[in-house]
LOMAR-821227 format. One record per residue (C-alpha): residue in one letter; residue number from 0; x, y, z. Coordinates in steps of 0.05 Angstrom, whole numbers. Example, Ala and Ser with C-alpha at 12.3 -4.5 7.8 and 13.67 -1.06 7.14 Angstrom:
# residues 2
+------+------+--------+--------+--------+
! resn ! resi !     xx !     yy !     zz !
+------+------+--------+--------+--------+
!    A !    0 !    246 !    -90 !    156 !
!    S !    1 !    273 !    -21 !    143 !
+------+------+--------+--------+--------+
***
This chain:
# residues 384
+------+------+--------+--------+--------+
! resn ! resi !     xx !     yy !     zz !
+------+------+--------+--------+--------+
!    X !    0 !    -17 !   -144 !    516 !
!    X !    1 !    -73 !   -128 !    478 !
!    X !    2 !   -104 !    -58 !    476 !
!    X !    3 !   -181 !    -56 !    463 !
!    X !    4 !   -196 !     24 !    475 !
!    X !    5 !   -266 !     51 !    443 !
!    X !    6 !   -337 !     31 !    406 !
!    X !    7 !   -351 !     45 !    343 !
!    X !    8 !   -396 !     98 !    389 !
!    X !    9 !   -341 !    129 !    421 !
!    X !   10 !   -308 !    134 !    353 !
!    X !   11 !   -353 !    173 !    326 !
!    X !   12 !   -351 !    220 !    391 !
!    X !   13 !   -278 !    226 !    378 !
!    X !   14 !   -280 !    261 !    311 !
!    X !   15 !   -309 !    330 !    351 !
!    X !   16 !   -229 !    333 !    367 !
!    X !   17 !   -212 !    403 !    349 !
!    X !   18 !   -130 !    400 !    312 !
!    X !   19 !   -112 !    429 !    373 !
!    X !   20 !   -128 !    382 !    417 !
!    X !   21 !   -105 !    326 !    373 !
!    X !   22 !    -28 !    353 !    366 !
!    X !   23 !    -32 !    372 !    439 !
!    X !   24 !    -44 !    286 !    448 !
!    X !   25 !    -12 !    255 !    393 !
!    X !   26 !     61 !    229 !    398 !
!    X !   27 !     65 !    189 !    334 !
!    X !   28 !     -8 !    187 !    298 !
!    X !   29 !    -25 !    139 !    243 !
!    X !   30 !    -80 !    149 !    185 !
!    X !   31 !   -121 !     85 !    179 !
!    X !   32 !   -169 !     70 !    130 !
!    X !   33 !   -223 !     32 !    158 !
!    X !   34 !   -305 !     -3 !    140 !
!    X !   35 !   -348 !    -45 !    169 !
!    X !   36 !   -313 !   -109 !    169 !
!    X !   37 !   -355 !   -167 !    129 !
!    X !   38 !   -416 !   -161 !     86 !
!    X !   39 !   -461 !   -127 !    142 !
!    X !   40 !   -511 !    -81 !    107 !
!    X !   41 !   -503 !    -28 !    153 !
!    X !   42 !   -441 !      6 !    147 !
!    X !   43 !   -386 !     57 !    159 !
!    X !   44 !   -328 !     77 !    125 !
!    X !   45 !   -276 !    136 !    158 !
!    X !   46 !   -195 !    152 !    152 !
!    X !   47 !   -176 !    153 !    227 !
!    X !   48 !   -118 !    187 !    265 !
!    X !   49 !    -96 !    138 !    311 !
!    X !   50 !    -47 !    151 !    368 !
!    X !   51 !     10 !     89 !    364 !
!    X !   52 !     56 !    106 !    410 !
!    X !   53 !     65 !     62 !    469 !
!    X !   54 !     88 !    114 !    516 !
!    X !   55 !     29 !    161 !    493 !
!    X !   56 !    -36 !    175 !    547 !
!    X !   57 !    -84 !    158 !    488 !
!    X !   58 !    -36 !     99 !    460 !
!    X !   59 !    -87 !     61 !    419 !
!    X !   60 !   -142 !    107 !    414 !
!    X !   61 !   -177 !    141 !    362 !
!    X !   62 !   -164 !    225 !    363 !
!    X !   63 !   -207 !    241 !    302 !
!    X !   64 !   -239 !    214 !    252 !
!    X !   65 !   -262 !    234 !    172 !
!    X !   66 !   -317 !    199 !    152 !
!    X !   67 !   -330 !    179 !     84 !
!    X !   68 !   -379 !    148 !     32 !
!    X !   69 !   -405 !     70 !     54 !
!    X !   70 !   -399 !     58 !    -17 !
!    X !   71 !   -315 !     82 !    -20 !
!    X !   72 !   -283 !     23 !      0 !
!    X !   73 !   -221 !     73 !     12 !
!    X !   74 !   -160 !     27 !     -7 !
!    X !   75 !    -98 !     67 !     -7 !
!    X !   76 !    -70 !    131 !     21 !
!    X !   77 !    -12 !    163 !    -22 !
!    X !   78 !     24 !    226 !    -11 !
!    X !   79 !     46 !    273 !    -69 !
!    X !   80 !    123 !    281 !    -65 !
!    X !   81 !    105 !    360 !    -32 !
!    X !   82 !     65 !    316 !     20 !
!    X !   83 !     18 !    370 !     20 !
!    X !   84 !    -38 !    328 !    -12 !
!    X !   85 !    -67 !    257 !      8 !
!    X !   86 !    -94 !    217 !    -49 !
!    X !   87 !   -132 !    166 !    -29 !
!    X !   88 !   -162 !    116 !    -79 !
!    X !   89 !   -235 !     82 !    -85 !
!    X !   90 !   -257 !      8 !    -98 !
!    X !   91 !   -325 !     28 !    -96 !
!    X !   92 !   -334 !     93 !   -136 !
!    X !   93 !   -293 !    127 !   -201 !
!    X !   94 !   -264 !    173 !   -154 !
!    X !   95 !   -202 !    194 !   -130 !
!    X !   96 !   -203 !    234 !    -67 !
!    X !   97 !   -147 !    284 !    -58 !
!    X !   98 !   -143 !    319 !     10 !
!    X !   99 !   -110 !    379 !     23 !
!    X !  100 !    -59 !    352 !     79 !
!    X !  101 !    -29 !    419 !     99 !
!    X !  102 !    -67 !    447 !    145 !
!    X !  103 !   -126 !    407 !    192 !
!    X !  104 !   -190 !    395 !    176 !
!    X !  105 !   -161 !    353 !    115 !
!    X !  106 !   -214 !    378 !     65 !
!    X !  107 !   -222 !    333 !      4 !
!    X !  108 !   -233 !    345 !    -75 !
!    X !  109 !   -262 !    290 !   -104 !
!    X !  110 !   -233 !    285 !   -170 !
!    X !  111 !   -287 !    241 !   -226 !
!    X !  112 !   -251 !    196 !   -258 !
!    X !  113 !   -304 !    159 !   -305 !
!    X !  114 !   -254 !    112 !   -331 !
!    X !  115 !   -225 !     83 !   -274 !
!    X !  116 !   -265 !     27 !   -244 !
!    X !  117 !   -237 !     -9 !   -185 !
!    X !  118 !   -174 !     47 !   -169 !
!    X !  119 !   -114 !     13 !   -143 !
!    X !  120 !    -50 !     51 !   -137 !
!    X !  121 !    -29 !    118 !   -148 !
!    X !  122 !     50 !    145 !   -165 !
!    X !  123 !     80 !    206 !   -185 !
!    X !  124 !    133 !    243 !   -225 !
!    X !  125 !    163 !    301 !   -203 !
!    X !  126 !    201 !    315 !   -278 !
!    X !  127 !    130 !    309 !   -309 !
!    X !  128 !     84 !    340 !   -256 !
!    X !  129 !     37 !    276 !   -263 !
!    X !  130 !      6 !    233 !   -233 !
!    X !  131 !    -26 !    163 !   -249 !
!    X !  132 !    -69 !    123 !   -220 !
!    X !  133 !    -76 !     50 !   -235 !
!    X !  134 !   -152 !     12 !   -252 !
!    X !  135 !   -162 !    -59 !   -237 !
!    X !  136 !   -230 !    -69 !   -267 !
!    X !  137 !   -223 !    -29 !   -323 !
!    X !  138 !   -157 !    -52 !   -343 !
!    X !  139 !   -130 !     24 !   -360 !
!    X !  140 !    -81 !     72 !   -322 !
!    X !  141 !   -109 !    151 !   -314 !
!    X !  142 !    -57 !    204 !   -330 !
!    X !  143 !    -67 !    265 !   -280 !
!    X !  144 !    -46 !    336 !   -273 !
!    X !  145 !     -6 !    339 !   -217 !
!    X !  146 !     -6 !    415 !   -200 !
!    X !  147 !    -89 !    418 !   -222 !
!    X !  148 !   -110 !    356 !   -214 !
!    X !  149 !   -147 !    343 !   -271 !
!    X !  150 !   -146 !    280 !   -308 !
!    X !  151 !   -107 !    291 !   -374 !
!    X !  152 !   -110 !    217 !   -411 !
!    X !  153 !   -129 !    147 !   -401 !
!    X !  154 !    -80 !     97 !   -427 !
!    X !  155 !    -98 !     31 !   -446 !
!    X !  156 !    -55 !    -25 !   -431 !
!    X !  157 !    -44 !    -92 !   -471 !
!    X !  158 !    -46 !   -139 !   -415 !
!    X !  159 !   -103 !   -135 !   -361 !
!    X !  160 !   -116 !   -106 !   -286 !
!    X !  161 !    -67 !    -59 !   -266 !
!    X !  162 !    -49 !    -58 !   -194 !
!    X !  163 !     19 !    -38 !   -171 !
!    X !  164 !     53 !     20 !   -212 !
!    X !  165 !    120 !     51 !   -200 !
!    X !  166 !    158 !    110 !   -240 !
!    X !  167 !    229 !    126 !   -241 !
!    X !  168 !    231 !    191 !   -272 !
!    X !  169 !    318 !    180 !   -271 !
!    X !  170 !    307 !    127 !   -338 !
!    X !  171 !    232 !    157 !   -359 !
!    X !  172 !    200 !     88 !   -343 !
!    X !  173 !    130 !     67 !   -315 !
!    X !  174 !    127 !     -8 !   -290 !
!    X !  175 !     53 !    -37 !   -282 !
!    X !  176 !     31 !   -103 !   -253 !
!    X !  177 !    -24 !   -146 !   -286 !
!    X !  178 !    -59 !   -174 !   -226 !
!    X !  179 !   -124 !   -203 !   -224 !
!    X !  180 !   -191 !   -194 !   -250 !
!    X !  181 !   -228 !   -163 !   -192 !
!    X !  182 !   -298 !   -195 !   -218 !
!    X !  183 !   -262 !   -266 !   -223 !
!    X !  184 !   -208 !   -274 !   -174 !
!    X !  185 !   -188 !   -344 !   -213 !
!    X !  186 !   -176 !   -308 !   -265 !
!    X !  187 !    -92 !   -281 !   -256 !
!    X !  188 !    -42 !   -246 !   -296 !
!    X !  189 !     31 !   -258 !   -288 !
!    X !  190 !     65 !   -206 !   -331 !
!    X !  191 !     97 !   -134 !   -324 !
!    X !  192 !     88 !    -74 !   -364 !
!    X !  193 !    138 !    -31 !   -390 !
!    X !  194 !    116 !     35 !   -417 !
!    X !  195 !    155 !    102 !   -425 !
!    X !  196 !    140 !    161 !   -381 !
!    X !  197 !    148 !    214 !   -424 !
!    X !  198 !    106 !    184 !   -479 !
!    X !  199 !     67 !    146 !   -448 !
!    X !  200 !     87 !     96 !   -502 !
!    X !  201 !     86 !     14 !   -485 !
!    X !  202 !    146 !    -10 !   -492 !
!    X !  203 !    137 !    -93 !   -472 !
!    X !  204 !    109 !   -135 !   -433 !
!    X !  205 !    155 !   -184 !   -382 !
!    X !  206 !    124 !   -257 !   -348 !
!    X !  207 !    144 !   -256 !   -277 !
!    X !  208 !    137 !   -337 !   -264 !
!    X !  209 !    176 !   -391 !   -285 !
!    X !  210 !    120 !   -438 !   -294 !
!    X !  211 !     75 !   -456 !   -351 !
!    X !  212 !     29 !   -403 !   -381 !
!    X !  213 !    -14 !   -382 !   -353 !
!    X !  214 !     17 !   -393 !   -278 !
!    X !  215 !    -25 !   -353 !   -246 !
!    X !  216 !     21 !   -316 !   -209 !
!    X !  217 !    -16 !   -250 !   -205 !
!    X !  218 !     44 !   -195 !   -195 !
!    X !  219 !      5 !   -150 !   -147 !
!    X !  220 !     62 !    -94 !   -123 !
!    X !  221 !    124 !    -64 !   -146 !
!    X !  222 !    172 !    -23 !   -113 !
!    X !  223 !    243 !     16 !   -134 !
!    X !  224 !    296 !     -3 !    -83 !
!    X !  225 !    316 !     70 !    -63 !
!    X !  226 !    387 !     88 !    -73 !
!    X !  227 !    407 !     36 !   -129 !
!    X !  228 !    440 !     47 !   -188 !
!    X !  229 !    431 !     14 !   -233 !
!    X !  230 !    352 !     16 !   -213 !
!    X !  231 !    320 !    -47 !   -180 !
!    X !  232 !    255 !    -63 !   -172 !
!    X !  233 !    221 !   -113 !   -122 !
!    X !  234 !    150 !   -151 !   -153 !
!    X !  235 !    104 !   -190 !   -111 !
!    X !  236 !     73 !   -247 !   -133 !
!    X !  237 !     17 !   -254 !    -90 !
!    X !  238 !     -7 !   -319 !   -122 !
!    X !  239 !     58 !   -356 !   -133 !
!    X !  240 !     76 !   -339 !    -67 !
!    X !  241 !    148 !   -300 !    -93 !
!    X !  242 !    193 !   -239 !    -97 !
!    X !  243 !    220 !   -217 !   -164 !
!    X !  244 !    273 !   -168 !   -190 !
!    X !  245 !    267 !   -120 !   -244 !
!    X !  246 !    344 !   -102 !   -262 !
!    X !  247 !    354 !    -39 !   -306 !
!    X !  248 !    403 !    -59 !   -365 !
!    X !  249 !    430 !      5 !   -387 !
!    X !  250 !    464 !    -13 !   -445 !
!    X !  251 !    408 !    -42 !   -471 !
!    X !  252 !    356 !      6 !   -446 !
!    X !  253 !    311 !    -55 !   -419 !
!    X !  254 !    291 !    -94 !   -360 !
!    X !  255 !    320 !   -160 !   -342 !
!    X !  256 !    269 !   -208 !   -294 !
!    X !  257 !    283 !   -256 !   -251 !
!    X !  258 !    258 !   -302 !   -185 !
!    X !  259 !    294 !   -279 !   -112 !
!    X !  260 !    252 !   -315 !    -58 !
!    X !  261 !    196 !   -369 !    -51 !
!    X !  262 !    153 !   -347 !      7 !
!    X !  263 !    131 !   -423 !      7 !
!    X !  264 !    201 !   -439 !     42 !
!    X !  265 !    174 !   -406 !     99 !
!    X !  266 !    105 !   -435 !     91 !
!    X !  267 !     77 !   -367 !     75 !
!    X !  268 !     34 !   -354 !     19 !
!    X !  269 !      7 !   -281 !    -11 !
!    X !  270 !     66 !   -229 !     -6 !
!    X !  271 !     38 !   -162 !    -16 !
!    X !  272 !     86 !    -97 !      5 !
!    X !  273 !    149 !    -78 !      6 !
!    X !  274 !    180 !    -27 !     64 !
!    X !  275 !    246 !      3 !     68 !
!    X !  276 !    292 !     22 !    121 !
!    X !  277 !    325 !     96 !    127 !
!    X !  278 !    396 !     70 !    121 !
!    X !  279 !    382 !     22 !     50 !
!    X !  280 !    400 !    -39 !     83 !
!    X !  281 !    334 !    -73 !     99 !
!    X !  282 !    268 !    -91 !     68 !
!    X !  283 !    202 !   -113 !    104 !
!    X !  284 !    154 !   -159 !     62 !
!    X !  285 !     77 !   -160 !     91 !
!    X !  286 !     50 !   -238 !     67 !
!    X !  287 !    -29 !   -246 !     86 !
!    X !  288 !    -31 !   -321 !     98 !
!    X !  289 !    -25 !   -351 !    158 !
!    X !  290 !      4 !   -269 !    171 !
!    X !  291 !     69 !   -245 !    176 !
!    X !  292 !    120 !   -196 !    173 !
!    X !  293 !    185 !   -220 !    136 !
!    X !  294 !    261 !   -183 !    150 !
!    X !  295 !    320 !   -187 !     87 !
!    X !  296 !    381 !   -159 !     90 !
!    X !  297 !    393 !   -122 !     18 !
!    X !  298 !    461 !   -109 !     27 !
!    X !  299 !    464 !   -142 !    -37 !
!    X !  300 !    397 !   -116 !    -63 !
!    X !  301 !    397 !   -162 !   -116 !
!    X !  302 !    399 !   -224 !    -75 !
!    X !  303 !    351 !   -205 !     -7 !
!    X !  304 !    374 !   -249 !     44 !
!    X !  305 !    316 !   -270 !     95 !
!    X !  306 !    332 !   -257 !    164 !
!    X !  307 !    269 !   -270 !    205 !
!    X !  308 !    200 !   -279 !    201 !
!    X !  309 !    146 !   -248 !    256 !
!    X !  310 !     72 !   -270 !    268 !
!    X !  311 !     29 !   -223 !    250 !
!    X !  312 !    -53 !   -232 !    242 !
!    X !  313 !    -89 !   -252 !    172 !
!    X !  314 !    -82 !   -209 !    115 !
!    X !  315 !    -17 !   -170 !    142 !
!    X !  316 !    -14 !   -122 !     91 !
!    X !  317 !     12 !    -44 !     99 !
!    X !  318 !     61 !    -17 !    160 !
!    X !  319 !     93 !     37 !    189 !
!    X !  320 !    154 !     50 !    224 !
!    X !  321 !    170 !     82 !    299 !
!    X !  322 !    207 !    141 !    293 !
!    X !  323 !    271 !     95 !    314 !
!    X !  324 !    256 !     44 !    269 !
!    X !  325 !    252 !     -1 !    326 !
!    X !  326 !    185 !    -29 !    311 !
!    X !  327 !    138 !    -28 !    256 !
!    X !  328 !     64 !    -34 !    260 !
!    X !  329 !     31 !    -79 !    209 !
!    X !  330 !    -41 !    -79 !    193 !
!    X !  331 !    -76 !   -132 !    179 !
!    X !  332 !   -133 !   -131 !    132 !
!    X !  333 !   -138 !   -145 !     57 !
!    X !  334 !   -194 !   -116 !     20 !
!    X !  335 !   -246 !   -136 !     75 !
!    X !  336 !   -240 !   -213 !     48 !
!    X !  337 !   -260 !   -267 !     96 !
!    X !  338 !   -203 !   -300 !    127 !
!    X !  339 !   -157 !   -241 !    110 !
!    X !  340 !   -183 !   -188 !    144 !
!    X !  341 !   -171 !   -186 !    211 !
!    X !  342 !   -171 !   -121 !    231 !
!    X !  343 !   -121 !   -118 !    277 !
!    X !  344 !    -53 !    -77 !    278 !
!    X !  345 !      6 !   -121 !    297 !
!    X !  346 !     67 !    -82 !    336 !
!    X !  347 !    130 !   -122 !    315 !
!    X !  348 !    206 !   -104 !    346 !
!    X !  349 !    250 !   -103 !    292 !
!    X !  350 !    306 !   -122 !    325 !
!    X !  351 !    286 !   -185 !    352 !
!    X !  352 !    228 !   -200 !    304 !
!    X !  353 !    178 !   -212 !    349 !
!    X !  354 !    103 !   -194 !    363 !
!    X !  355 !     98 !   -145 !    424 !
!    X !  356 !     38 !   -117 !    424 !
!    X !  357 !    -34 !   -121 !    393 !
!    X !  358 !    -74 !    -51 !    376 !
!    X !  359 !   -143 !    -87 !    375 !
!    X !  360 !   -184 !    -20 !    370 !
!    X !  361 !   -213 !    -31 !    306 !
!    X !  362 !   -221 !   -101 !    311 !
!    X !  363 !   -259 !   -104 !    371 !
!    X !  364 !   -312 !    -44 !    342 !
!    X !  365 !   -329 !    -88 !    285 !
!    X !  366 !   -285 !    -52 !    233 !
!    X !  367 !   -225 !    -78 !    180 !
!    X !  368 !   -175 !    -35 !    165 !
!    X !  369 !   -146 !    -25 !     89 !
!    X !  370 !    -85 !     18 !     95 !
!    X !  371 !    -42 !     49 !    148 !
!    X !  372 !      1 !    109 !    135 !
!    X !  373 !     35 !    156 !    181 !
!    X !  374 !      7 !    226 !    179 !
!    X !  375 !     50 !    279 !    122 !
!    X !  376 !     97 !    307 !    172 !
!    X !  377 !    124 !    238 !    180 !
!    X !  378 !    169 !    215 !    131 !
!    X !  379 !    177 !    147 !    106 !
!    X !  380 !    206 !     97 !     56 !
!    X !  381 !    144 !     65 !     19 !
!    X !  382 !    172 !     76 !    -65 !
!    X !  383 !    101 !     78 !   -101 !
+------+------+--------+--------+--------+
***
């Protein structure tokens, strides 16, 4: 079943919803980033509150919408540990937008942030009160102030374009990826940086392929397992097409790397995120090409076990859970690139692993989507 509910139009219409009205509607409401999809010179960009839940009047439908700059490209939504504050980061623009979540209309402060071109990801730490936000295309992280706001520092890394960051305030360690060079695709990185919170100090640098240099395999996320001691971290290769494991070593006060999956088994290529279940004992990897959703049992956390793989759209990329956990919702669209950006949202049952349900609403207005988050009330299990 496939739900196709509004116009870009009607859309529009729908951001008049007062708050009121929309928490009257909404049993389970989504934040979706979404543009124009393709290179149309016209176009529209807008974080949407989206009603998913299937037993919902308005299932499907649009209750509000912010617009924002055509220029944004809006990537990524983070929340601040308070989740009282929405960061959201910009392809487009040195920007970071950071909306005051706690009360509705979500007002924004547009933070300048000179430095960063092409922001990425953004993670916290609660011991420092900072932020940091990682920057692709110029190939340095931004240190922020995460009470004020302000940028404090930009730190320049030795290997190039940042993308996924991660802190674990528990062993004062950052862990950056060195992805790709936004201008050049071809041109990947296939190492990890290590740098020291506190300090801000680089400590090393880590290749995450076993191939010849340069592989190529582009490390694009990373992700602490919640929970484990000694810390774990999952890495993406979205090039390779494989899931690695940073190991803390606490004797030696280092990081030991090594390969856990091959996507290509599966005949899956581009793993991208990494979701996990309330209980520990699962972990859901989005890969964009042909488009799936992928199941593990961590049990073991440092050998994932695949379990199942559902069909999903091109460019499956960020998801949220049902209150239950029963099904996840997986949008599909990667950085509005042809062939990966679908623009769909695929409903997957997570007990059987298959594809129930199709929210087309975007798709069928002519938009992509580039992230999907539940709204702050919600809680969830996404470890940027």
């Amino acid at each position: 079943m496939k739900r196709s509910t509004i116009t870009a139009t009607s859309a529009a219409l729908a951001g008049c919803l007062t708050f009121a009205a929309v928490a009257a509607r909404a049993e389970q409401t989504a934040l979706v980033l979404f543009e124009t999809k393709g290179a149309q010179a016209l176009r529209q960009e807008g974080m949407a509150f989206l009603e998913i839940d299937p037993e919902a009047p308005d299932y499907g439908k649009i209750l509000a919408r912010i617009d924002l700059p055509p220029d944004m490209i809006g990537h990524h939504i983070f929340y601040n540990p308070a989740r009282d504050r929405a960061y959201v980061t910009s392809l487009g623009r040195s920007e970071l937008w950071v909306f005051d979540v706690s009360e509705f209309p979500y007002r924004p402060n547009v933070v300048p942030v000179p430095d960063c071109v092409v922001g990425e990801d953004v993670t916290f730490s609660e011991a420092l009160d900072r932020w940091y936000l990682s920057c692709m295309g110029s190939s340095v992280v931004i240190v922020g102030d995460a009470l004020t706001d302000e940028p404090l520092r930009t730190i320049t890394l030795p290997q190039p374009w940042p993308h996924g960051i991660t802190v674990h305030d528990g062993i004062d360690r950052i862990l950056l990826t060195s992805t790709s060079n936004p201008a050049d695709f071809s041109q990947a990185g296939e190492t990890i940086t290590v740098l020291r919170a506190s300090t801000e100090e680089v400590l090393s640098t880590h290749k995450v392929s076993d191939k010849p240099s340069p592989s190529g395999a582009e490390p694009v996320e990373i992700f602490f397992v919640p929970g484990v001691e000694p810390p774990l971290a999952y890495i993406t290769n979205v090039t390779e097409g494989t899931l690695w494991t940073a190991e803390w070593q606490p004797e030696a006060d280092e990081f030991a790397f090594r390969q856990a999956f091959d996507f290509s088994s599966l005949e899956q290529g581009m793993p991208l995120e990494v979701y996990f279940d309330a209980a520990g004992d699962r972990a859901y990897i989005t890969t964009a090409l042909p488009g799936h959703l992928d199941a593990f049992d961590i049990t073991d956390p440092q050998s994932p076990q695949h379990l199942w793989a559902a069909e999903a759209s091109p460019g499956a990329h960020h998801l949220v859970f049902s209150p239950d956990e029963r099904r996840a919702y997986v949008q599909n669209g990667l950085a509005n690139i042809d062939g990966v950006n679908d623009g769909s949202i695929s409903v997957i049952d997570l007990e059987t692993g298959g594809k129930i349900d199709s929210i087309d609403t975007f798709k069928d207005a002519g938009f992509t989507m580039n992230m999907i988050a539940l709204t702050p009330e919600a809680q969830d299990n996404h470890t940027h």
